[in-house]
C-alpha positions, 0 to 999 in steps of 0.5 A, a space after each residue: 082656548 081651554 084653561 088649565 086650573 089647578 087647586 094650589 092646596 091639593 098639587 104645589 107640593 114643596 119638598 122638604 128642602 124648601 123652607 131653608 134659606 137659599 144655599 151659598 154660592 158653588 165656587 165656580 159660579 161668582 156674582 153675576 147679574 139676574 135671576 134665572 129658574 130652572 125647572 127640571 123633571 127627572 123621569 119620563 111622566 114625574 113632577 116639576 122641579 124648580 130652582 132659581 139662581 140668584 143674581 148673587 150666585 146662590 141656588 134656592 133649594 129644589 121645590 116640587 112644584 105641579 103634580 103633572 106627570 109631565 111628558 115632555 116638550 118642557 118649555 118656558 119663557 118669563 114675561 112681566 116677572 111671570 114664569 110661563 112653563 109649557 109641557 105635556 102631561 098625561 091627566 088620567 093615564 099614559 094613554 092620553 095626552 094634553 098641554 098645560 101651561 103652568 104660570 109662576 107668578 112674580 110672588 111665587 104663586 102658582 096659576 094655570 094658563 091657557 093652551 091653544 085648541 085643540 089642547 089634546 093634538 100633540 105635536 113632536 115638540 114646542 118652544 116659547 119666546 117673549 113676542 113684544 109682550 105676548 107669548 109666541 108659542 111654536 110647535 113642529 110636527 115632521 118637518 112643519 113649524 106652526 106659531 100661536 101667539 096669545 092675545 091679551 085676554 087669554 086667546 091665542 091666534 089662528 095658527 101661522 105655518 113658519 115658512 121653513 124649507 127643508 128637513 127640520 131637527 132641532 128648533 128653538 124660538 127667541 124674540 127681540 122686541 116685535 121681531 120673532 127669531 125661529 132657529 133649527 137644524 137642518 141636514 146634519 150640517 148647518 143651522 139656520 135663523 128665521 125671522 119674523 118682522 112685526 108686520 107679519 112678514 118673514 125673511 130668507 133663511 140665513 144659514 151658518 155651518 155646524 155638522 151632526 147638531 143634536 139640540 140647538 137652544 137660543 137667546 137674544 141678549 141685547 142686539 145679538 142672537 146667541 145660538 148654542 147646540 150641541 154637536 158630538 156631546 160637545 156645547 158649542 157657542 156662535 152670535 148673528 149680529 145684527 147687521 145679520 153676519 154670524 161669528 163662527 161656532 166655537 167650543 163653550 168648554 175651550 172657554 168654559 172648562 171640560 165637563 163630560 159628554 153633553 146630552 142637553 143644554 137649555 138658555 136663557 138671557 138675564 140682564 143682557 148676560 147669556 145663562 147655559 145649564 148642561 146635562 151630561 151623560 154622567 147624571 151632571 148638572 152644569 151651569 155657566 154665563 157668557 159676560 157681556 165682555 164676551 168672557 165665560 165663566 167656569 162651568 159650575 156644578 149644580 149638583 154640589 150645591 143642590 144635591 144630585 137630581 136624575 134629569 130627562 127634561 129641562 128648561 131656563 128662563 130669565 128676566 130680559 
């Protein structure tokens, strides 16, 4: 186990922005209910940068959070009111590589974390989800997935290998309650969903058609699995119930409104509604919510309301 701590004096650096009150609400963004926080890092090796918005609709103005020179695989994951924010950051120079978990506690302090050892083996990506509780953190490396769960006293466990089969693209992690939900592309043509039991054991893969999928990001809210990716710049929407059939992937803009060609997507659940920031090819920032009553909101531009921000990587989290 190695602990990351970091002085907040010397490296939570708030921006200029940061002591006015939080802006008013984009006109395509109504009430909706549940905080989320982005965190974003506008250039290969740059800071943090985080914004919550509000359950009322209104952004908090960008804060420069850790001086991490951050290289990417930015993930996070909110448990107990804590924002836990994994990445991969270069300490002393762009040679040398290590993970770090950051920790946004409930009262906006800032604390490091722990990572799993050894800290220094850098794998192609990372993603994290609320395991019952406990942070499941699964990494790829070629076409192997291997999962860490933290323990209560900061440790985390023997490294478990995801039972996947075939070519692995893009991946994603959710949980619903005890039950680890592990997504990813496969082939060019289809996606699949890969489910760990609380007693250890994984199911069969269940698969649904999606061709040339770039990104998949997931959410579980309420007893559905939410699934988004994207597909020839486009975001695209499908739900594996739980009775495990899946609803078709849809176009989110056919509901949502155009935006221009999509590069990235990340999800979130908040209070059992769905959260999906965009980032387009054009420098855009696009934030939208799938409703309970399965309804989307307008696509809302971020950037009108925050001001434009470069983003290279970026990562949501939300208050189940």
């Amino acid at each position: 186990m190695r602990r990351i701590l970091i002085p907040l004096a010397a490296s939570v650096l708030l921006a200029a922005s940061a002591v006015q009150p939080a802006l008013a609400q984009t006109p395509a963004a109504p009430q909706a209910v549940g905080d989320v926080q982005l965190i974003t890092v506008p250039q290969l090796w740059d800071n943090m940068y985080s914004t919550v918005r509000h359950a009322d609709g209104s952004w908090q103005p960008w804060k420069v959070q850790y001086h991490t020179n951050v290289a990417g695989q930015l993930t996070s994951v909110v448990i107990n009111g804590a924002d836990h924010i994994f990445s991969v950051y270069t300490p002393q120079s762009p040679a040398i590589y290590w993970y770090l978990h950051t920790i946004r506690n409930a009262d906006g302090t800032w604390t490091g974390g722990t990572v799993p050892e050894p800290s220094s083996e850098i794998a192609d990506a990372q993603a994290v989800a609320n395991l019952d509780g406990h942070i499941a953190l699964v990494r790829k490396k070629g076409n192997v997935l291997t999962l860490f769960i933290e323990q209560s006293d900061g440790t985390w466990s023997a490294p478990e290998t995801v039972p996947t089969s075939g070519a692995i693209g893009s991946f994603a992690v959710t949980a619903n309650g005890g039950v680890l939900r592990v997504v990813s592309t496969s082939d060019g043509t289809r996606i699949g969903d890969y489910d760990r039991a609380a007693d250890g054991t994984w199911s069969q893969p269940s698969w649904t058609p999606l061709n040339a999928a770039s990104q998949v990001a997931v959410a579980q809210v309420g007893a559905d699995l939410q699934v988004a990716a994207v597909a020839n710049n486009d975001v695209w929407h499908a739900v594996r119930h739980a009775d495990g059939t899946w609803d078709a992937f849809a176009r989110v803009e056919g509901e949502a409104g155009t935006i221009d060609a999509v590069e990235q997507i990340a999800v979130t659940n908040s209070s059992g509604a769905l959260h999906l920031v965009a980032v387009t090819a054009n420098g855009g920032l696009y934030h939208t919510i799938r409703f309970a009553d399965h309804t989307w909101q307008r696509f809302g531009d971020v950037a009108s309301v925050l001001g434009p921000q470069p983003v290279a990587y970026l990562t949501l989290a939300g208050e189940s």
